[in-house]
N, C-alpha and C positions, 0 to 999 in steps of 0.2 A: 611825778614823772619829770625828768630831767635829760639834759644832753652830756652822757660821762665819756663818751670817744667819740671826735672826730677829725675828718679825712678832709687834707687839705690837698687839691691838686697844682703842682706849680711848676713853672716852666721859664722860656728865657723870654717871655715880652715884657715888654713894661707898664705891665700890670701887677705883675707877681708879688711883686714885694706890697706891694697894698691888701692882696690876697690874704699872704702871709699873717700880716699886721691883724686884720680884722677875723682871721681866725685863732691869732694866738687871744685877743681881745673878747672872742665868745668863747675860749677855753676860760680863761679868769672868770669873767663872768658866770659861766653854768657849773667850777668847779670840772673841767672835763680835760682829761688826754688829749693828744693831735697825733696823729698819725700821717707825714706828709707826705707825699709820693711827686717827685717831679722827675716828670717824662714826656718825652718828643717823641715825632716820627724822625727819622732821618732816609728820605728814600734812595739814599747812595750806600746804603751799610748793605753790605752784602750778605754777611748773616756774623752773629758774636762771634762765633766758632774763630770766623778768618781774620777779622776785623777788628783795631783795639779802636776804642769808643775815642770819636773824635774830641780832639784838645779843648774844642772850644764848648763841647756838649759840658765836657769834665769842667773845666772854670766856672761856668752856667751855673752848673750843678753846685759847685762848689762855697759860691758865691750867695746863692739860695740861700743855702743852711744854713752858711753863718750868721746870713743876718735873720734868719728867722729864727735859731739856737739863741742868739742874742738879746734879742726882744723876748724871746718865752723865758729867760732868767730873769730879766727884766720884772715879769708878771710873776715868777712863781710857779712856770705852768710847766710839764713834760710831755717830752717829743721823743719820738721816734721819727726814721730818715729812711727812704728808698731810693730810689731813681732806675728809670727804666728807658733803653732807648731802643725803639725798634725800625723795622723796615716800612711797615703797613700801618695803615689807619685804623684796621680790624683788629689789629696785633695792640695795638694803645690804649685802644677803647678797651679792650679785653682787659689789661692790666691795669686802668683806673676802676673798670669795673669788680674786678677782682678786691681791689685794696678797698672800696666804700663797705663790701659784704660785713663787717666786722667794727660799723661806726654807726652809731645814732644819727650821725647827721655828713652829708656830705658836702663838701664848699666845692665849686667850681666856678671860674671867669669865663665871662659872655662870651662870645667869638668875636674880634677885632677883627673886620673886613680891611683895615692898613696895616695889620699883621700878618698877613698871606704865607711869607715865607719864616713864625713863629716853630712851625713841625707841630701843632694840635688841629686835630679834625674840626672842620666847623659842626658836626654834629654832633661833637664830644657831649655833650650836656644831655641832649635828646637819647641817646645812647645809652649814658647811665641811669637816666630817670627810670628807662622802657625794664632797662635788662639788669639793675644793680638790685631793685625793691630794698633801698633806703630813701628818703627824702635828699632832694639834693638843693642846694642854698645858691643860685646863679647870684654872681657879683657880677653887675655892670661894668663896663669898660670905662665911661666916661666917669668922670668926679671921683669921690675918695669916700662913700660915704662910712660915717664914724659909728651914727646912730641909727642901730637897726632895731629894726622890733617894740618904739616907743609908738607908734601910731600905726595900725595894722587894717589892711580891705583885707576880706577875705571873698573868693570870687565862688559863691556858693548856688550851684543848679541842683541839688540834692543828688549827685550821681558819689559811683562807690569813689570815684577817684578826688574829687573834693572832699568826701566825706575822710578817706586818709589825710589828705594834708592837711585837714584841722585838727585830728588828733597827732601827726606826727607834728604840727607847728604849736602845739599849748605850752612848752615850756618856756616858747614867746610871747605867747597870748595871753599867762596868766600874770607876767609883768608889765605888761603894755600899758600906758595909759587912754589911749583910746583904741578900739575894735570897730570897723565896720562891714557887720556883714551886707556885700553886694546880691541881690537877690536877682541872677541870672535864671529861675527856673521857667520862667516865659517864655526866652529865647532856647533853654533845650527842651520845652515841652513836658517838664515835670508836674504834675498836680500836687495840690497841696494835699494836707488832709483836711477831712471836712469840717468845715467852720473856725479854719485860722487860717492864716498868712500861709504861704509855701515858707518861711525863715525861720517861723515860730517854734517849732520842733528843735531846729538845733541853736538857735539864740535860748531856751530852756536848758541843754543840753550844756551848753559854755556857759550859763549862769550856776551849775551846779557844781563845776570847777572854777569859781571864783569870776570870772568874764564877763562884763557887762558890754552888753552892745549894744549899735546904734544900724539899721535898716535901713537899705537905701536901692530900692527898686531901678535896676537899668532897663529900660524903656530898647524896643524895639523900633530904631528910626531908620535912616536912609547911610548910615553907615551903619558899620559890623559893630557887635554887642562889644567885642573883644577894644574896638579904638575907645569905644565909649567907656570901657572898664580905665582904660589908661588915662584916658582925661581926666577920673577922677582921681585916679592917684596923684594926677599934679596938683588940683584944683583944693585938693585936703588935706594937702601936704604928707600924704602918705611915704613911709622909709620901709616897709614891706609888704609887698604881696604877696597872698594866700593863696594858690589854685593848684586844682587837680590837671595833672598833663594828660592829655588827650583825648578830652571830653567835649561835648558838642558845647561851644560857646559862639558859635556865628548865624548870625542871619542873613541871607539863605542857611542852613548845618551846611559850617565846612568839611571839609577831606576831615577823616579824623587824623589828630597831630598838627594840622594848618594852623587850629588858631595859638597852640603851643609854640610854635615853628615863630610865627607871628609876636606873640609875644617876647620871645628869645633874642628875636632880631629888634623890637620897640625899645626895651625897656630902657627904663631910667633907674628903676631903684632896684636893691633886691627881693629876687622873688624865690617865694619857697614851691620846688613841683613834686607833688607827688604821684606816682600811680598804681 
């Protein structure tokens, strides 16, 4: 298994171009297509019909391409081009949703809270995760990071939505050089089976696709399971997280999606969500 198309979404903050870069760089890397779609809301369009698409959307947009058509010669790698600008945030999300349907993997950048006035929903990501059923790869807003997928948590309670992002995340897992599966089943109330670890089942399962792991119990303390998940990604130098969206990872069980919501808004490095 491999990643042969994927869906980059880009827009006018300045983030994009780093987006860009790091998915033309896992298209080289896994041998794979891009398919990019960069699209805004713009809530002063009154509808395409009346309206020619604002000058500075079009330069945006323009400006995008090229440098992301440039870098992907650069590699070796092929693209395809979209752009979509609508009125509503329901109307964007729908048409990123729309273009992930048809991609192994989908890239999208965190929400920038000093980007307000970018035109992307801050719950674009949540959005696609809920309603695309592709995996989708959040890139953080802060740093540039280069190397993804060389040291890997994977946030594992045994539910069905974890259990997807470890099989849609293996074609990173089986090149990594370290794995550690985080053994949340405590905090969502999973039992193991009888006479082994709750991990042991799917550390078996990842060793059978090449994947050596390393086990590491998060403890139920006086903060959420979920802060204690991210301490460890700093503490182990972790460059990707594993987890299933919207499954119970908090103590007390949060809202479901909170502790997703949570992470989305924390992170530092990339994380793969599945659901």
């Amino acid at each position: 298994m491999t990643y042969r198309d994927l869906f980059v979404h880009l827009d006018n903050t300045r983030h994009s171009a780093s987006r860009a870069e790091i998915a033309v760089d896992l298209a080289h890397r896994f041998g794979a297509h891009i398919q990019a779609g960069f699209a805004e809301c713009d809530p002063y369009l009154a509808n395409l019909a009346s309206k020619p698409a604002d000058v500075m959307y079009v330069a945006a947009a323009a400006e995008s391409r090229s440098r992301l058509e440039a870098y992907a010669r650069e590699k070796a790698v092929q693209t395809a081009w979209s752009t979509t600008s609508v009125r509503r945030d329901s109307a964007l999300a729908k048409a990123v949703i729309s273009g992930t349907r048809h991609a192994d993997l989908a890239i999208l950048g965190q929400y920038d809270p000093e980007g307000r006035d970018s035109g992307v929903p801050q719950d674009l990501i949540e959005q696609v995760v809920v309603h695309g059923g592709r995996p989708v790869l959040a890139i953080p807003f802060a740093g540039e990071p280069r190397e993804i997928g060389t040291r890997i948590l994977i946030a594992w309670n045994g539910s069905r939505e974890a259990s997807r992002a470890v099989h849609d995340a293996l074609p990173f897992l089986v090149e990594a050089t370290e794995v550690v599966l985080a053994d949340l089943s405590a905090v969502a109330g999973v039992e193991a089976g009888e006479g082994e670890p709750p991990c042991a089942a799917i550390a078996r399962h990842l060793r059978s696709h090449g994947v050596e792991t390393d086990t590491e119990t998060i403890p139920v303390k006086d903060i959420t399971a979920v802060d204690l998940l991210l301490s460890r990604v700093a503490d182990r130098g972790i460059d990707l997280l594993v987890k299933g969206a919207h499954g119970q990872y908090g103590y007390p069980h949060l809202h479901q999606g909170a502790s997703t919501r949570h992470i989305l808004k924390q992170m530092t490095v990339p994380v793969l969500l599945s659901y």
